[in-house]
C-alpha positions as CSV (number, residue, x, y, z in Angstrom):
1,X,31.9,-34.7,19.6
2,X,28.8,-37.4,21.1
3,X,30.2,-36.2,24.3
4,X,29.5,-32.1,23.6
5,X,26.1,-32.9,21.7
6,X,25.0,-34.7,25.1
7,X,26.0,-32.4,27.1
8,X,24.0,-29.4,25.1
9,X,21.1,-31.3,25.3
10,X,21.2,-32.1,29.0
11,X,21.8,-28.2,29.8
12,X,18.7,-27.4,27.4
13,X,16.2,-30.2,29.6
14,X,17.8,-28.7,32.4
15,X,17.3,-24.9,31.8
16,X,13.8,-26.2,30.1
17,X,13.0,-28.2,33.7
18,X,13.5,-25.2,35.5
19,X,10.6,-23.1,33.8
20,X,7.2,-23.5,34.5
21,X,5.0,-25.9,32.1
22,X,1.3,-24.9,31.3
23,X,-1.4,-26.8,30.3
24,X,-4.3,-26.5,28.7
25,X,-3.4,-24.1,26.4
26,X,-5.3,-22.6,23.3
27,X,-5.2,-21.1,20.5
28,X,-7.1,-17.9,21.4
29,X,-10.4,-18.2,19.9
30,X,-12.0,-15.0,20.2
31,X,-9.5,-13.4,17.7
32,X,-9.4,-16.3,14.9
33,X,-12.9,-16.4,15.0
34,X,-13.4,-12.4,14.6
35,X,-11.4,-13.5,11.0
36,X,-13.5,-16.8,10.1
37,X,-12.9,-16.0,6.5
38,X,-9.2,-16.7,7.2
39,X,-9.1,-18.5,10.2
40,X,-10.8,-22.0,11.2
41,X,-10.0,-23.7,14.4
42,X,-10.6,-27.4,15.1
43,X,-12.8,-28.7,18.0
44,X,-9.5,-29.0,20.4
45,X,-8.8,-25.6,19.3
46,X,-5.0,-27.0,18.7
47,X,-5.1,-27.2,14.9
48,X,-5.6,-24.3,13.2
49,X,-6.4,-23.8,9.4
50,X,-5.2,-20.3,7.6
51,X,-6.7,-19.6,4.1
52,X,-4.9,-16.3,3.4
53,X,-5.6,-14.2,0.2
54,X,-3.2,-12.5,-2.7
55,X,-2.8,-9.2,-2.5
56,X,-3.3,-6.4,-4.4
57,X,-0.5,-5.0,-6.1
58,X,-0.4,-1.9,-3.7
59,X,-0.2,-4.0,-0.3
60,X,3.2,-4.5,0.8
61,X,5.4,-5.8,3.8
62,X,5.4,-1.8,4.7
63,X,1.8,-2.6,6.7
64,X,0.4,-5.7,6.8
65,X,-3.0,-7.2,6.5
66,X,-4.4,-9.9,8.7
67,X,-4.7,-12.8,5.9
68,X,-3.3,-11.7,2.8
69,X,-0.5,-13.4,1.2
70,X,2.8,-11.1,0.3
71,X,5.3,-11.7,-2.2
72,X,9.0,-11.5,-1.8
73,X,11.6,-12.0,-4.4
74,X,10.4,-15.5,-5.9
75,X,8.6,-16.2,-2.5
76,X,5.2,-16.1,-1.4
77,X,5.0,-15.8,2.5
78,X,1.9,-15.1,4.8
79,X,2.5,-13.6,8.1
80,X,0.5,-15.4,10.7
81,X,0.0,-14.2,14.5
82,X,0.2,-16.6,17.3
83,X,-1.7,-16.1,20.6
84,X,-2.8,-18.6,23.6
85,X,-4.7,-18.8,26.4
86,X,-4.0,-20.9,29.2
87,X,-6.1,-22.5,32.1
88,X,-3.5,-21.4,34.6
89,X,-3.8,-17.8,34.2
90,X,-6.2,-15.0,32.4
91,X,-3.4,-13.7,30.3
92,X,-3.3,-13.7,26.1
93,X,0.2,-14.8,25.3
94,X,2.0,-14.5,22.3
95,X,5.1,-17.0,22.2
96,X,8.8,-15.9,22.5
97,X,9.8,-18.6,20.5
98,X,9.0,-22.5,19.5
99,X,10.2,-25.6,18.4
100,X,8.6,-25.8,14.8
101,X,9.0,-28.5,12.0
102,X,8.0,-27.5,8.7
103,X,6.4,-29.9,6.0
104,X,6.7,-28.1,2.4
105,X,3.4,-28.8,0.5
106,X,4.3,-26.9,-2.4
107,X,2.5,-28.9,-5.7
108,X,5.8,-28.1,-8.1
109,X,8.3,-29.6,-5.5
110,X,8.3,-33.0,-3.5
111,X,7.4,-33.0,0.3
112,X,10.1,-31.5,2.2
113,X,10.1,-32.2,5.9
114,X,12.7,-30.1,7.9
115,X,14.2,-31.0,11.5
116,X,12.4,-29.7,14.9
117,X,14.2,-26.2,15.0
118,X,13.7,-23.7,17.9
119,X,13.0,-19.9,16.4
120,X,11.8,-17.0,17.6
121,X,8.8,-15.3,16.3
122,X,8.3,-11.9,15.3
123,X,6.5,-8.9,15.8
124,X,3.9,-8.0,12.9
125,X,2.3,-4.7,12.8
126,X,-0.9,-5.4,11.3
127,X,-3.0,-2.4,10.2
128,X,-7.3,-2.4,9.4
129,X,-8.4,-1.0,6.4
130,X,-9.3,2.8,6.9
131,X,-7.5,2.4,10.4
132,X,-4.3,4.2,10.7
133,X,-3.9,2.3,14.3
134,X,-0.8,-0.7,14.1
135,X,-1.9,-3.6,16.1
136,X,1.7,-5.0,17.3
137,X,1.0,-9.2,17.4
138,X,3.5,-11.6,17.4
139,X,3.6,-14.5,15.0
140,X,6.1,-15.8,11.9
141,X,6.1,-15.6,8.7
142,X,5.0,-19.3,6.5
143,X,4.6,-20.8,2.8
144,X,2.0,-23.0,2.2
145,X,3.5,-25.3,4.3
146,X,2.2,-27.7,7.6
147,X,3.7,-26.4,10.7
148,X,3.8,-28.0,14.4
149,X,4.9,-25.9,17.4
150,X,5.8,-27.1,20.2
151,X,7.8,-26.5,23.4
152,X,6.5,-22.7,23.0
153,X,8.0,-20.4,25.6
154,X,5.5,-17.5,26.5
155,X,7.7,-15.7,28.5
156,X,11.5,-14.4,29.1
157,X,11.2,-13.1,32.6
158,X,9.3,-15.9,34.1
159,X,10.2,-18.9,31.9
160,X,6.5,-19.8,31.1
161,X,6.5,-23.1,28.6
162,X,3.2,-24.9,27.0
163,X,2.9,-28.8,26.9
164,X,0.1,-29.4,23.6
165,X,1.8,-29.6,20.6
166,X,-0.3,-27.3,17.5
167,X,-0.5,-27.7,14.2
168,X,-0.9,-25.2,11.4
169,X,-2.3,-26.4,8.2
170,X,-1.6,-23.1,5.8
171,X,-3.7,-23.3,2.5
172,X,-2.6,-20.0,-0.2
173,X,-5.9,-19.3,-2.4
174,X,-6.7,-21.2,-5.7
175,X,-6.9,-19.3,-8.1
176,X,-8.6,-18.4,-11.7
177,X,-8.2,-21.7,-13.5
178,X,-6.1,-24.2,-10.8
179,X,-7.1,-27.7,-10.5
180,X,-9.9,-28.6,-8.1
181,X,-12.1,-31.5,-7.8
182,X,-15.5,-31.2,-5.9
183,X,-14.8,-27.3,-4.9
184,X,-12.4,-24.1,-4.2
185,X,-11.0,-22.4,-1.4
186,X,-13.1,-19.1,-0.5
187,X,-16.5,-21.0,-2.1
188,X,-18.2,-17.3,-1.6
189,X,-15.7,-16.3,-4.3
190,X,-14.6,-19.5,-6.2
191,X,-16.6,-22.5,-7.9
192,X,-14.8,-26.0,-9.2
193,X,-16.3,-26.2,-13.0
194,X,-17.0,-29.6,-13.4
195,X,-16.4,-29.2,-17.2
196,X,-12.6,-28.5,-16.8
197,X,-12.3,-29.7,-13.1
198,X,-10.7,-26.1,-12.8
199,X,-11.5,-23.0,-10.5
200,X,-13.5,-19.7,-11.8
201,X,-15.2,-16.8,-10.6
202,X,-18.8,-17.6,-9.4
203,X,-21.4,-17.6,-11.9
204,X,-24.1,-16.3,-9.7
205,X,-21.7,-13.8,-8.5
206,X,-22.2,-11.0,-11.5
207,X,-20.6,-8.6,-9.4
208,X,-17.5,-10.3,-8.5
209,X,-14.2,-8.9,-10.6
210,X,-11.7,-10.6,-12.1
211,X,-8.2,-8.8,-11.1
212,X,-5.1,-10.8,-13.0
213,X,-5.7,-14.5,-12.0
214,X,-8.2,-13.3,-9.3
215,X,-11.4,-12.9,-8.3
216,X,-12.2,-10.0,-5.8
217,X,-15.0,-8.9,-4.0
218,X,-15.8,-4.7,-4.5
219,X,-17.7,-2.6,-2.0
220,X,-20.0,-2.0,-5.0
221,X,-21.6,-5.0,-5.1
222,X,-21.5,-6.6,-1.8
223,X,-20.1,-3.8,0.6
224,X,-16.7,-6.0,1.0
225,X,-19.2,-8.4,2.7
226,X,-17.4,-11.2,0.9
227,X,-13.8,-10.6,1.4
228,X,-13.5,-7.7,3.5
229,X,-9.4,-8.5,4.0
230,X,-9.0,-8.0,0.4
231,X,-11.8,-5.9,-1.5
232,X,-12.0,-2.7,-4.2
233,X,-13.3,-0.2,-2.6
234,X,-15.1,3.7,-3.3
235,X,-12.4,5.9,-3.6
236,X,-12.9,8.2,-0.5
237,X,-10.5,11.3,0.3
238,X,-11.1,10.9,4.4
239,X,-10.0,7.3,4.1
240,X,-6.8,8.1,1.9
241,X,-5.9,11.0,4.3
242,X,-7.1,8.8,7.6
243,X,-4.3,5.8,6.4
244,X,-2.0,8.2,4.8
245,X,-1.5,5.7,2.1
246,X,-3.1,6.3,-2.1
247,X,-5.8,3.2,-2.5
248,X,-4.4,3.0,-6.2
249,X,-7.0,0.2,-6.3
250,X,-9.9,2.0,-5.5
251,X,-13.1,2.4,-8.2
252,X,-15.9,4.6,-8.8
253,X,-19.6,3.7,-9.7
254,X,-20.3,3.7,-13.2
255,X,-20.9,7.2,-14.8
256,X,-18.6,8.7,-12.4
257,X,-15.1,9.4,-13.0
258,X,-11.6,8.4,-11.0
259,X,-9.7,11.6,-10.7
260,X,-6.2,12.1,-9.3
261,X,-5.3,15.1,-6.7
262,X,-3.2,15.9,-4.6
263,X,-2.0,12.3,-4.0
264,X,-5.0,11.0,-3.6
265,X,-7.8,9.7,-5.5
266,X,-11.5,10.6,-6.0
267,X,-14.6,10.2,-7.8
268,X,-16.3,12.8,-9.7
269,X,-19.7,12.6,-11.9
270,X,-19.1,14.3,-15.6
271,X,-21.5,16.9,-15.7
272,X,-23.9,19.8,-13.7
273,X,-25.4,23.1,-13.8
274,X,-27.1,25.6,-11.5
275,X,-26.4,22.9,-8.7
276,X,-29.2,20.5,-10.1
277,X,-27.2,17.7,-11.9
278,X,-27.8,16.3,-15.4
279,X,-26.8,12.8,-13.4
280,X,-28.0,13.1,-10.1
281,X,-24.7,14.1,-7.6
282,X,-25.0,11.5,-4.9
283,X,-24.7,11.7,-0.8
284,X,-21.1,13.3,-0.1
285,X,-20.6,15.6,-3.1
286,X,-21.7,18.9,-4.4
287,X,-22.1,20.8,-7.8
288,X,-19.1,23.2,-8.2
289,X,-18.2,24.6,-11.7
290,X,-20.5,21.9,-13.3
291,X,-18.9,18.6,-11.6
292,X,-20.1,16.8,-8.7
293,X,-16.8,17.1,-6.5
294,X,-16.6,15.3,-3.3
295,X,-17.7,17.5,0.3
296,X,-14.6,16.7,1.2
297,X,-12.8,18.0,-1.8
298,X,-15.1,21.0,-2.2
299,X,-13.9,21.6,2.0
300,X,-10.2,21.4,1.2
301,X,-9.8,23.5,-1.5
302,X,-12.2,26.2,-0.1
303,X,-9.5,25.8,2.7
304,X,-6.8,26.3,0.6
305,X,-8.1,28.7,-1.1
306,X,-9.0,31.2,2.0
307,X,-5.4,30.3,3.2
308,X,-3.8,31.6,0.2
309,X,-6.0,34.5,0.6
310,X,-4.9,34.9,4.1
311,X,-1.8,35.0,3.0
312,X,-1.7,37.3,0.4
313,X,-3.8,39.9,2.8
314,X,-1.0,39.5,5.3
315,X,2.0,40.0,3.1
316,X,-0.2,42.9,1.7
317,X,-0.8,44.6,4.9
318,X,2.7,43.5,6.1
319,X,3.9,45.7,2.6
320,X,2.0,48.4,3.4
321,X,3.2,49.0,7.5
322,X,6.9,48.7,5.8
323,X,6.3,51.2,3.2
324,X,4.4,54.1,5.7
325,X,7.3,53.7,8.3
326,X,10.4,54.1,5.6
327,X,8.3,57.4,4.9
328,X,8.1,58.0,8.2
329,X,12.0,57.3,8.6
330,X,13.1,59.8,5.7
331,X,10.5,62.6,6.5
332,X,12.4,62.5,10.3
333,X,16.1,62.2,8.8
334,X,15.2,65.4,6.3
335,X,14.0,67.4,9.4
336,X,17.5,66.0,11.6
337,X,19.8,67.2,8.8
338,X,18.0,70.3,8.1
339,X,18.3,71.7,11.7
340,X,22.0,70.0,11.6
341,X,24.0,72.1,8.6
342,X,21.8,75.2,8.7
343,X,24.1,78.4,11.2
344,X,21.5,79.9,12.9
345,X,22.8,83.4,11.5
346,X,21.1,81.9,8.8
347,X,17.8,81.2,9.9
348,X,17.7,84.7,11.5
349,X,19.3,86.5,8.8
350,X,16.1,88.1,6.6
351,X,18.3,90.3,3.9
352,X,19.7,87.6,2.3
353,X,18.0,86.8,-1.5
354,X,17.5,83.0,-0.6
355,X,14.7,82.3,1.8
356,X,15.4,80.2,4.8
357,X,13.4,77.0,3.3
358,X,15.5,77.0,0.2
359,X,19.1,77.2,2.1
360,X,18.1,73.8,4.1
361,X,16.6,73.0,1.0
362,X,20.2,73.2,-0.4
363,X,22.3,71.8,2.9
364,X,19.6,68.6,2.2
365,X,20.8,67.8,-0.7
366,X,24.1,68.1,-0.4
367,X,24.3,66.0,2.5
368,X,22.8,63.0,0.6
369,X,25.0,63.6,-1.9
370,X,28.6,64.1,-0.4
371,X,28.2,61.0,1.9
């Protein structure tokens, strides 16, 4: 049994020799930096720090969000993309697979540390807000764990390998009312009460919302300047239809209504005549049967509404031409079986009591009747 173990581990050095090493390797900066609210990379740029968010209850594993934190079953998991740049060549890679060890920091359990295991990563398809464009990155999928990778191997064909060993030091957000001592995780959202040594919303944060445990950032009050990764935002019919997905999260300023149509939702003020509002209809809607309705909701249903008539004109017309030709078809098959049963005798005979007219008169009608 030593003798097989040995031997598997001298053909995995050997086929490991064989590939090319690289050094120098990074964590690529320019894209963890372009999500700093998530992402913070050390000096070395080997040791990266990953803050992710909860979701709201809409986001799902269906399309993922750079930095937000998904739930399945009884597990929270984080999908997190891996990319490097080496010295050697100009190229962003995105690792096959690694050798990762995983240290559970989980506060309900004690510190688990599992053996070196090599596993392949996988691809996420990560989707911007109002983008309907899937950004295909390669990465894994953690719990608030610490992770080191090492032996990655960038690629198949040519057998590319890294020397540094990175670490990954994954921190889920605290949230309302978890212990903290001199501050929270996301500071622009969360401060450490000294009273209760607990986390809450900002106080000079009016604006901030509390969702369940949570506190969330909306484009009312800051224009998702705090959070943009996670953030309520105006419910906008081009957005819905641009994603294809319902924002069943979305809000609208006060004294407007949230309105539901056709799968999508919308806000709509209460009130307004003659096309001067009692409340003022802001930028992107109009007055139409006293409500401010969105442009783009006043454009759709105009659209509907002149292809329904289209239609109805069609079928109409379409009626119409059928109608006119079966006239046209009977008027021609009266005049075929006139001149068919009527002797010419008949027609040339002028003593007879019945005019001509009224014998194919009578012929007619006993043709459609007899057959």
């Amino acid at each position: 049994m030593k003798f097989l173990v040995y031997l598997f581990i001298s053909l995995y050095f050997i086929q490991f020799n064989h590939g090319e090493l690289f050094y120098n390797c990074r964590f690529l900066q320019t894209f963890y930096q372009r999500h700093s609210n998530i992402f913070q990379l050390d000096n070395t740029q080997t040791s990266l720090i990953v803050q992710p968010l909860y979701g709201l209850s809409n986001q799902s594993f269906s399309s993922l969000s750079i930095g937000i934190i998904y739930r399945l079953a009884d597990t929270y998991l984080v999908p997190v993309p891996l990319l490097f740049q080496c010295s050697q060549s100009k190229r962003i890679y995105a690792p096959i697979d690694c050798e990762f060890t995983i240290v559970d920091i989980r506060s309900n359990i004690s510190i688990r540390t599992s053996e070196s295991t090599r596993i392949k990563t996988v691809s996420l398809n990560y989707q911007e807000y109002n983008s309907s464009i899937f950004i295909p990155i390669r990465g894994a999928y953690f719990k608030q764990s610490i992770i080191s990778l090492k032996n990655c191997r960038l690629d198949i064909k040519e057998n590319l390998f890294i020397s540094e060993i990175f670490h990954i030091h994954i921190e889920f957000e605290q949230i309302i009312n978890s212990s903290c001592q001199n501050k929270c995780r996301h500071s622009k959202l969360y401060e450490c009460s000294s009273l209760t040594n607990t986390c809450q919303c900002r106080s000079y944060q009016n604006n901030l919302e509390i969702y369940e445990n949570i506190c969330i950032d909306t484009e009312l009050s800051s224009n998702c300047s705090l959070t943009p990764e996670r953030c309520r935002r105006i419910c906008r019919i081009s957005d819905q239809i641009y994603t294809g997905k319902i924002d069943y999260n979305c809000q609208c300023p006060l004294g407007i209504q949230r309105r539901f149509l056709n799968n999508m939702f919308y806000c709509e003020l209460s009130e307004c005549i003659n096309e001067k509002s009692i409340e003022t209809c802001p930028n992107g809607y109009i007055c139409q049967q006293k409500r401010c309705i969105q442009t783009s909701i006043f454009i759709r249903l105009n659209q509907s509404f002149l292809s329904l008539s289209f239609i109805f004109i069609s079928l109409l017309i379409g009626a119409l031409l059928i109608i006119i030709i079966l006239i046209i078809g009977l008027i021609k098959m009266r005049s075929i079986k006139c001149i068919k049963f009527v002797h010419p005798y008949i027609l040339s005979n002028n003593t007879s009591s019945s005019s001509p007219n009224k014998i194919c008169e009578q012929y007619t009608k006993i043709d459609f009747f007899e057959r």
